[in-house]
N, C-alpha and C positions, 0 to 999 in steps of 0.2 A: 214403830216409826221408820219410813226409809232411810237408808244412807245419804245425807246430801254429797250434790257434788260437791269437787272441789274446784274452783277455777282458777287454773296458775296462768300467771301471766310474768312476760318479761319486757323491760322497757327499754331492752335496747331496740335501738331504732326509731321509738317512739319520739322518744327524747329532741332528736334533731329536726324533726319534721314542728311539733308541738313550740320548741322555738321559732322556726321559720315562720308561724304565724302572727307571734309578735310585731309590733309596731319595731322600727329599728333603733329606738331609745332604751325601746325595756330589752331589746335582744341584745344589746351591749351588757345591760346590766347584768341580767338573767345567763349569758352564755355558762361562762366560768363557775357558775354554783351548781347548776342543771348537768356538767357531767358526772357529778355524784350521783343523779339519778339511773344513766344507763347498765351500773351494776344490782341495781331493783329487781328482786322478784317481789311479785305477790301471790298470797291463794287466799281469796276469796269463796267461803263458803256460802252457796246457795242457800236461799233462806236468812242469811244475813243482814244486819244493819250496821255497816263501818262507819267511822265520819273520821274528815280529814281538819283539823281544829287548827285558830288561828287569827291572830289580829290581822287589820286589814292591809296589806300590800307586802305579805311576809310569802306570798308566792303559793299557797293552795288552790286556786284555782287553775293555775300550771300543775299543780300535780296532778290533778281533776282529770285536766287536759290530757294528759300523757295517759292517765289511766286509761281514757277514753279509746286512745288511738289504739294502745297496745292489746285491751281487749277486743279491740275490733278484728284481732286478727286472726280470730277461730269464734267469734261470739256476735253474738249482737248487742247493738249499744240503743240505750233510748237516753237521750242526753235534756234532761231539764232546768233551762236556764230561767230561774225567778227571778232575776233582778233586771230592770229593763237597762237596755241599751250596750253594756260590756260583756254582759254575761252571754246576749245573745251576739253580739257579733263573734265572739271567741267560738259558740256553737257553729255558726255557720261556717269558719275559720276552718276549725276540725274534719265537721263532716268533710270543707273541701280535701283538704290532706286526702282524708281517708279517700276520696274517689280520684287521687293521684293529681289533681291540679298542681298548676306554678302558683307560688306565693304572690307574685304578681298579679292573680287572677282570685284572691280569695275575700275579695270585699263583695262577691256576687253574691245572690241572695239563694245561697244553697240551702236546702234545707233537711235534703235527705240523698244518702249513698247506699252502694249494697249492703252496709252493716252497720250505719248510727243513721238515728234517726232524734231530728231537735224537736222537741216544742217550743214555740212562742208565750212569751208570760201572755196569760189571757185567754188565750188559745184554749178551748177542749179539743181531747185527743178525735186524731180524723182517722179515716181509711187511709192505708200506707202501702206501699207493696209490699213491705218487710213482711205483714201477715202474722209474724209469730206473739203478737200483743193481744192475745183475746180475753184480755184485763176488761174489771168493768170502768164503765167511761169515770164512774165516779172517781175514782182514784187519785186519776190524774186532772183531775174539778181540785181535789182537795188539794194536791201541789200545787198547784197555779193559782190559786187564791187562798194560798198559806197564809198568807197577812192578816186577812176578816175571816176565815172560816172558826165553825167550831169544831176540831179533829172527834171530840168521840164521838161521835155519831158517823165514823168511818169503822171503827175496830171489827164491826162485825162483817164488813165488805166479802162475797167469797174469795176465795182461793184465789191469786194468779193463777194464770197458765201463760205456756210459753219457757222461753232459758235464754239468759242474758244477764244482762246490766242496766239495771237505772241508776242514769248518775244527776245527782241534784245540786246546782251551783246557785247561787249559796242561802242560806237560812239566816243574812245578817240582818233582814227585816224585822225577823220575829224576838220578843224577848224570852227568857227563860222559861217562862213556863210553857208559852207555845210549843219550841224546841222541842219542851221534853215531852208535851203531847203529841206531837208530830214525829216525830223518832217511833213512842209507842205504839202508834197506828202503824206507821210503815211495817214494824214487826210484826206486828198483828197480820197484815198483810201479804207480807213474806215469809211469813212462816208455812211450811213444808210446800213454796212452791221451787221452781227451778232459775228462779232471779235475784241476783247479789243487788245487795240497795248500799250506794255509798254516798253520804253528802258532804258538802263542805259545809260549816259552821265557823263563823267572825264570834270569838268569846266562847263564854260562857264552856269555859274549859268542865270545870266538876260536873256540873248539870249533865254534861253530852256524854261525860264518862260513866254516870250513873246509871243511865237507859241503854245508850247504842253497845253493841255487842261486842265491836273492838273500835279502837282508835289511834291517832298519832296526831301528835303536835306538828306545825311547823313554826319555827321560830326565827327571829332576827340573832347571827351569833353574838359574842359580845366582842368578837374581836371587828367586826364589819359591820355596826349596826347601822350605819345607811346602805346596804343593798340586800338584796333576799339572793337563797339560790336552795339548789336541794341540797347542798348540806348542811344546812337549818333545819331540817328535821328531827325531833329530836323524841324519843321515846315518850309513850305515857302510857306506862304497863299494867291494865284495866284487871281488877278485879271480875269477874263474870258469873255471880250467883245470881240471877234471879229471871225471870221470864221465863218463855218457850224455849230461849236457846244457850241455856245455860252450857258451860264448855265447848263455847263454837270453836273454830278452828281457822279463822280467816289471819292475817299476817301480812306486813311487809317486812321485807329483808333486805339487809343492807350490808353488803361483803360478812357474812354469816354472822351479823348480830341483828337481834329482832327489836324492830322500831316499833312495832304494832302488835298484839296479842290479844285474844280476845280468851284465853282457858285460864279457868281460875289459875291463882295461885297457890300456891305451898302458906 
């Protein structure tokens, strides 16, 4: 088996911009917690399934976001928003960023820059100029109609090709047992090509620890529990025996303590 990559990323920078597209209610709220995020690395291994876990308005689809930006900046990003109306305005939000627009200017209906590219829920995947997606269409069928599909009958899809990021916002649709079919497939899918898969997931904490390959909570603290921010993130140190990618290697860091892990334990 190859070596996978490893894809590091850093979010300073990210952080401030991924704010700026905020509405200016949640960018009050959200400021003050989000600069614990610019001391973030991550490394993401190719072939991977992360997920970002979380009740709902505890701020993961800002981490999402940030992800998004920060790998955009040696990588390619395919950003899949499942939920209609927030999830895709934040996609088009981002992509603006990333092609250097004023926040002023980010309710347009962008949908693609040099390095993220969104899908519309509903949508099957199109022709792009990005080019480096020569995934089969099916794939991204089974994302965008995660609600009624039946996943196995994806497992055996070929191979990606291509190197990047599919980021998946969010799986609050689905109940548990979807999740954990949906996770499976993705690895199924991701497995030995050169594309990190990271979703976010509303609940169903255990279920997502038991498939996806690494993860991290975020949480409301108890000291601030009316407002979210990144330092509400809080460890959830995955066990990692079973699948294709047993002892992956993906991770978030956090002033050198690890939020995220996906290598077995001791």
């Amino acid at each position: 088996m190859k070596q996978s990559n490893i894809y590091r990323l850093k979010f300073q920078g990210a952080v401030d911009r991924c704010i700026a597209s905020l509405g200016s209610s949640k960018r009050r709220k959200l400021a003050t917690g989000f600069d614990a995020l610019d001391s973030i690395t991550g490394g993401f291994a190719a072939g991977d399934v992360s997920a970002i876990i979380g009740e709902s308005g505890t701020g993961k689809s800002c981490v999402l976001r940030c992800l998004s930006l920060a790998a955009s900046a040696n990588n390619h990003v395919l950003y899949v928003p499942l939920q209609e109306g927030t999830a895709e305005n934040a996609a088009r939000k981002l992509i603006a960023l990333e092609a250097g627009l004023k926040p002023s200017s980010l309710e347009g209906q962008v949908e693609s820059s040099d390095r993220i590219l969104a899908l519309e829920a509903g949508d099957r995947l199109k022709e792009a100029d990005l080019g480096i997606y020569a995934a089969d269409e099916m794939m991204f069928t089974m994302l965008l109609e995660a609600a009624t599909e039946d996943f196995t009958g994806y497992t055996d899809v070929d191979q990606i090709e291509g190197a990047g990021f599919v980021l998946i916002d969010s799986l609050s649709m689905l109940d548990d047992g979807d999740v954990k079919s949906l996770i499976r497939a993705l690895k199924g899918l991701a497995y030995g090509s050169d594309l990190a898969v990271i979703v976010s997931v509303t609940g169903g904490t255990e279920v997502v620890k038991e498939v996806a390959d690494a993860s991290c909570v975020v949480q409301l603290s108890a000291e601030d529990s009316d407002s979210t921010g990144a330092q509400l993130i809080q460890a959830a140190v995955l066990k990692d025996n079973w699948g294709p990618n047993a002892g992956c290697k993906s991770e978030l860091l956090l002033d050198k303590a690890t939020l995220a892990v996906g290598a077995p334990q001791e």
